[in-house]
N, C-alpha and C positions, 0 to 999 in steps of 0.2 A: 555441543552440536556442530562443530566444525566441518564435519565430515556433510552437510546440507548446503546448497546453495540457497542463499536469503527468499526465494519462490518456494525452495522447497520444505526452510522450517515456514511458511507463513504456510503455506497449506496444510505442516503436520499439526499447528494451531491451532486454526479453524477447527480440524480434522477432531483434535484431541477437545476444543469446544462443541461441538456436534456433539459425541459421542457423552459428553456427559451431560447433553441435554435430554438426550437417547439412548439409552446402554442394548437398546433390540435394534436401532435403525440397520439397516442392512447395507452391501456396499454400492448398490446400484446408486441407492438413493445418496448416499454421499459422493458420490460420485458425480451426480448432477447437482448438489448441493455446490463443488466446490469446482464443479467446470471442468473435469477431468475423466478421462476414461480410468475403467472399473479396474483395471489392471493395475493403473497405479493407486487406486486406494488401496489394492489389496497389498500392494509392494511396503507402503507405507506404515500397513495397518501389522505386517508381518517383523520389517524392521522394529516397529513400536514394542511387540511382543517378546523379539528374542533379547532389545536392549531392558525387559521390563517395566515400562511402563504403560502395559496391556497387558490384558489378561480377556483371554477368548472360554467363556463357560457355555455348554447347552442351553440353548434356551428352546421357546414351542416351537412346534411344528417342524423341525431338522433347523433352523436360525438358529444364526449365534446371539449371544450378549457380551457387549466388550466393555469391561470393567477396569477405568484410568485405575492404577497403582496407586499409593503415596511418590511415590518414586515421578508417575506420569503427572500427578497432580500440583508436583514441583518443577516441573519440566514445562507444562503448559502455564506455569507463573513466569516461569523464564522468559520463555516464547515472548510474553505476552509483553514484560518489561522491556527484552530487547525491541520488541516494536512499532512501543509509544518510545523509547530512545530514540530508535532510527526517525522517526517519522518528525519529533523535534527537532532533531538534524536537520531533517530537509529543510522543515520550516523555516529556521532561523539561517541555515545557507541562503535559502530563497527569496527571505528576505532583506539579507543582507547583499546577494547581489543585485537585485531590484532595485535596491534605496543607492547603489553604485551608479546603477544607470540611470535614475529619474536624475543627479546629479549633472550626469551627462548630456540629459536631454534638456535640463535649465541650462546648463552653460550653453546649448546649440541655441538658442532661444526660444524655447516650445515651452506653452504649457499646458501644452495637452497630447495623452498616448493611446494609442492604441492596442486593445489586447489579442491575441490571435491564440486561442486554442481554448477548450473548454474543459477543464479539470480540476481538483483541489488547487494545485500549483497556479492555475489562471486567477483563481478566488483570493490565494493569497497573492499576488501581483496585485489587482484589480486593490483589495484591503490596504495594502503598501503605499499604492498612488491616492488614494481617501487621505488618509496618514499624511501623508506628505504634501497636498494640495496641488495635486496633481489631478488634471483631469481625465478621467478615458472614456472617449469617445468612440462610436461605431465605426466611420470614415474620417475620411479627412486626409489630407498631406502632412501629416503627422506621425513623428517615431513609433513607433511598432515593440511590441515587447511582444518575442514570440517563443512558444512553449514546444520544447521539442522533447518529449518525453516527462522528464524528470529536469530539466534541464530549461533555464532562460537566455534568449538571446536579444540584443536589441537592435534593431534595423534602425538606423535615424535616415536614411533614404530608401523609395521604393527602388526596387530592381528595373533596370528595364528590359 
């Protein structure tokens, strides 16, 4: 699946889990299922077909029924591997550069941090400094671990 940018096999995943919780859902509704316009489910759902791992049968009313392959049923195991892989990636990147900086911030003499962003990556920071007997606090004049996407950075002074 090379030829996907990492957004786009995670949506054919999804997509390819929908669909065989639903072999009648339609593409409106995956469409808003996966936060995307109906054009690119359809772009998705048409790639899936000619690579064979769909299969588009009549179904009632003029609707289709999309029927994963063996082929898409191995495809969507892939999916699904590469991304509890990536996702432990991050994690243990993200923890290992967290436990880098609480390092940093004992040697500055703090023991306590603060966390600035609210997402899995903030949860594991916030777990990290537990782990490590580090405190994080809401305020304070204390180092900052701040979350910029995917990504941690540590402030040990505020900006002025």
């Amino acid at each position: 699946m090379t030829d996907l940018t990492p957004s786009q096999e995670a949506r054919e995943r999804a997509l390819l889990e929908h669909l065989e919780e639903d072999p009648d859902i339609n593409q409106a509704t995956l469409a808003d299922k996966l936060g995307v316009a109906v054009g690119t489910v359809n772009w998705h759902i048409k790639r899936l077909i000619k690579k064979g791992y769909l299969k588009a049968k009549p179904g009632q009313r003029r609707k289709l029924r999309y029927i994963i392959t063996p082929e898409g049923l191995a495809l969507r195991a892939k999916l699904t591997i590469d991304y509890v892989e990536n996702q432990m990636r991050l994690y243990r990147q993200t923890r290992g550069d967290v436990k880098a900086f609480l390092a940093e911030v004992e040697q500055a003499g703090y023991t306590q941090v603060r966390v600035k962003g609210n997402s899995e990556i903030a949860d594991v920071c916030r777990l990290t400094c537990l782990e490590q007997g580090v405190e994080v606090v809401e305020d304070g004049d204390v180092p900052i671990l701040k979350i910029e996407g995917y990504r941690v950075r540590l402030q040990l002074e505020e900006p002025a």
